[in-house]
C-alpha positions as CSV (number, residue, x, y, z in Angstrom):
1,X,17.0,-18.9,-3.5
2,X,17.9,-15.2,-3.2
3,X,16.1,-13.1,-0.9
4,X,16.5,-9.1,-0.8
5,X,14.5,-6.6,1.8
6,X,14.3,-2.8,1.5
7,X,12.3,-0.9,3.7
8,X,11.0,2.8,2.4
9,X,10.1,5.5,4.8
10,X,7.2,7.6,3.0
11,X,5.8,10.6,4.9
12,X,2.0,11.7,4.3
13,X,0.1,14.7,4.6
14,X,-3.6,14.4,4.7
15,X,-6.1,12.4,6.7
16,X,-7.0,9.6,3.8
17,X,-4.4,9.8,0.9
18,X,-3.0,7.6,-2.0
19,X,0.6,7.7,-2.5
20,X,2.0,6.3,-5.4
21,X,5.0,4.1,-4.6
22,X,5.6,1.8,-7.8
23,X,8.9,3.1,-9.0
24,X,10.0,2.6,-5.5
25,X,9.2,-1.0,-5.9
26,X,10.5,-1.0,-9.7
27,X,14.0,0.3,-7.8
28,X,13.8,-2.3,-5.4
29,X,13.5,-5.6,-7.1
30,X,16.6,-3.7,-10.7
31,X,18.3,-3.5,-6.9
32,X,18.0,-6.7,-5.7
33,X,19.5,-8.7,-8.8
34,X,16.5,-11.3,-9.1
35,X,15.5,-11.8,-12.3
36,X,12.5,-14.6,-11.4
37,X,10.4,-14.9,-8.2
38,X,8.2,-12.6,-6.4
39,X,8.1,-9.2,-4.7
40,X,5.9,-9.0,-1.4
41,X,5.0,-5.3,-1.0
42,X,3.9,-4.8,3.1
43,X,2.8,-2.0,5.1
44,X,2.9,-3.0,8.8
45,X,0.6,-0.5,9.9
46,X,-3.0,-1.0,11.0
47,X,-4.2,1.7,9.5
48,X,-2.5,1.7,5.8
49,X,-3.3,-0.5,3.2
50,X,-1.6,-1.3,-0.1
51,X,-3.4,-1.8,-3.7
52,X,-3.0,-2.1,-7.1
53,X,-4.8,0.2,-9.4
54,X,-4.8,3.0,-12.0
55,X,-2.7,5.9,-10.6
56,X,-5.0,8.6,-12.1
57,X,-6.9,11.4,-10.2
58,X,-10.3,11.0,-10.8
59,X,-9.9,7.7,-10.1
60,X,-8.1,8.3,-6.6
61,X,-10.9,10.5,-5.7
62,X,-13.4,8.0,-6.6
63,X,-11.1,5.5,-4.2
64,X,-11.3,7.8,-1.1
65,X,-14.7,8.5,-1.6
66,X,-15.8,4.6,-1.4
67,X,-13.7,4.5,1.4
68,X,-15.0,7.6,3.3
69,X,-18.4,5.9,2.1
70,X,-17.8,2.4,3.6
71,X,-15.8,3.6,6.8
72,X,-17.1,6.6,7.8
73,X,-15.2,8.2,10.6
74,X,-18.6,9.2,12.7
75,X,-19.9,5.4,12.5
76,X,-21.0,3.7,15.4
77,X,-18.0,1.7,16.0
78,X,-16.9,0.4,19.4
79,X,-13.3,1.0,18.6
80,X,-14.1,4.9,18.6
81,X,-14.5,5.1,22.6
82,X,-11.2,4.1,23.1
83,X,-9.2,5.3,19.7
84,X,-11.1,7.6,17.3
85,X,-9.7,5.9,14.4
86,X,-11.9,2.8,13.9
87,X,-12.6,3.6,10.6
88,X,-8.9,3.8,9.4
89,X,-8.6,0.1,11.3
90,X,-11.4,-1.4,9.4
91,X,-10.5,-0.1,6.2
92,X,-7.3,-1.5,6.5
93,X,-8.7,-4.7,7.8
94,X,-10.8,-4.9,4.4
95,X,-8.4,-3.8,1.7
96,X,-5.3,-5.4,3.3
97,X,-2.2,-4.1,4.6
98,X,0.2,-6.5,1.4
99,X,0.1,-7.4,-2.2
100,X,2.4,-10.0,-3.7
101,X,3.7,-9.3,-7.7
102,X,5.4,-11.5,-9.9
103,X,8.7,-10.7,-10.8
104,X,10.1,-12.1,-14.5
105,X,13.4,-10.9,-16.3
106,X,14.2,-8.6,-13.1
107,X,11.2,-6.3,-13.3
108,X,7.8,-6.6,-11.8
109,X,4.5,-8.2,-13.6
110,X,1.8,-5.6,-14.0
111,X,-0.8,-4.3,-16.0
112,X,0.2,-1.3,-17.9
113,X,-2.0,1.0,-15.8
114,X,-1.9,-0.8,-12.8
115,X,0.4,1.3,-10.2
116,X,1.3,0.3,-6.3
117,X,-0.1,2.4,-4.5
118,X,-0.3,3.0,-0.3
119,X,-3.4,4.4,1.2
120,X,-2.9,6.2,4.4
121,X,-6.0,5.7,6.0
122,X,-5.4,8.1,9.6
123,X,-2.5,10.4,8.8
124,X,-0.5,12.6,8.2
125,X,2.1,10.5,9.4
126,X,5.4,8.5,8.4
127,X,4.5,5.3,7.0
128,X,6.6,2.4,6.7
129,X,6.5,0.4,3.7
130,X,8.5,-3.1,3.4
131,X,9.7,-4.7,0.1
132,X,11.1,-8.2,0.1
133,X,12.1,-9.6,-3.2
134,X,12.4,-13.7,-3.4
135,X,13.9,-16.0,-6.3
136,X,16.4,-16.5,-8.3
C-alpha cells in the first residue's frame, strides 16, 4: 500500500465561513499517483470542521445560519468564562473536524454537486487542512 500526505495552509476572513477546498483535494490525490483507496480529508483544529455538500450560496447561507442557530455565540456555555469561543468548539464537536472519500481510477468518489468544503467556525485565521491519500 501507497500512502501520500499533503498539508494545505488556507487563510480565512470572517467569523463563520465556508471555504471551498475540493480542487485542492482533486490536486492532491492526480498528485499522489493512487488510482484505488481512500482520501482522509482532516482539519486539526477545534474549531473547524469539514463537510461534504452543495457549494452554492444560498445554500452556504442557509449552512451558517443553522449553525449560528444551534451554537449561538451568547449561549450559556461554561466554556465561555474561560474562552469566548464555545460555540465554535461545539460546532466543531458536532459536525466533525474529517471526512473520508473514496478514491477509484485516481480521482475522488462524489456526488456531482457534492463539494469539500471547510467551515471556519472562530476566524479569521490560517487554517490547516491535512490530506492523506491511501491504496494502491
Amino acid at each position: 500500500m501507497k500512502a501520500f500526505f499533503k498539508e494545505l495552509s488556507i487563510r480565512t476572513r470572517n467569523k463563520l465561513e465556508v471555504v471551498n477546498i475540493t480542487h485542492y483535494v482533486e490536486d492532491a490525490v492526480r498528485e499522489s499517483g493512487i488510482r484505488d483507496g481512500i482520501c482522509l480529508v482532516h482539519a486539526p483544529h477545534a474549531t473547524a470542521a469539514i463537510v461534504a455538500n452543495e457549494y452554492e450560496s444560498g445554500l452556504v447561507e442557509d449552512i451558517l445560519t443553522k449553525i449560528r442557530e444551534e451554537y449561538p455565540e451568547d449561549g450559556r456555555w461554561k466554556h465561555n468564562l474561560i474562552d469566548y469561543n464555545a460555540a465554535a468548539h461545539l460546532a466543531s464537536a458536532f459536525i466533525g473536524a474529517s471526512r473520508i472519500f473514496p478514491v477509484r481510477n485516481g480521482s475522488l468518489v462524489r456526488g456531482t454537486w457534492q463539494h469539500i468544503l471547510l467551515i471556519e467556525l472562530d476566524g479569521p485565521r490560517t487554517r490547516r487542512v491535512v490530506i492523506e491519500v491511501l491504496g494502491e
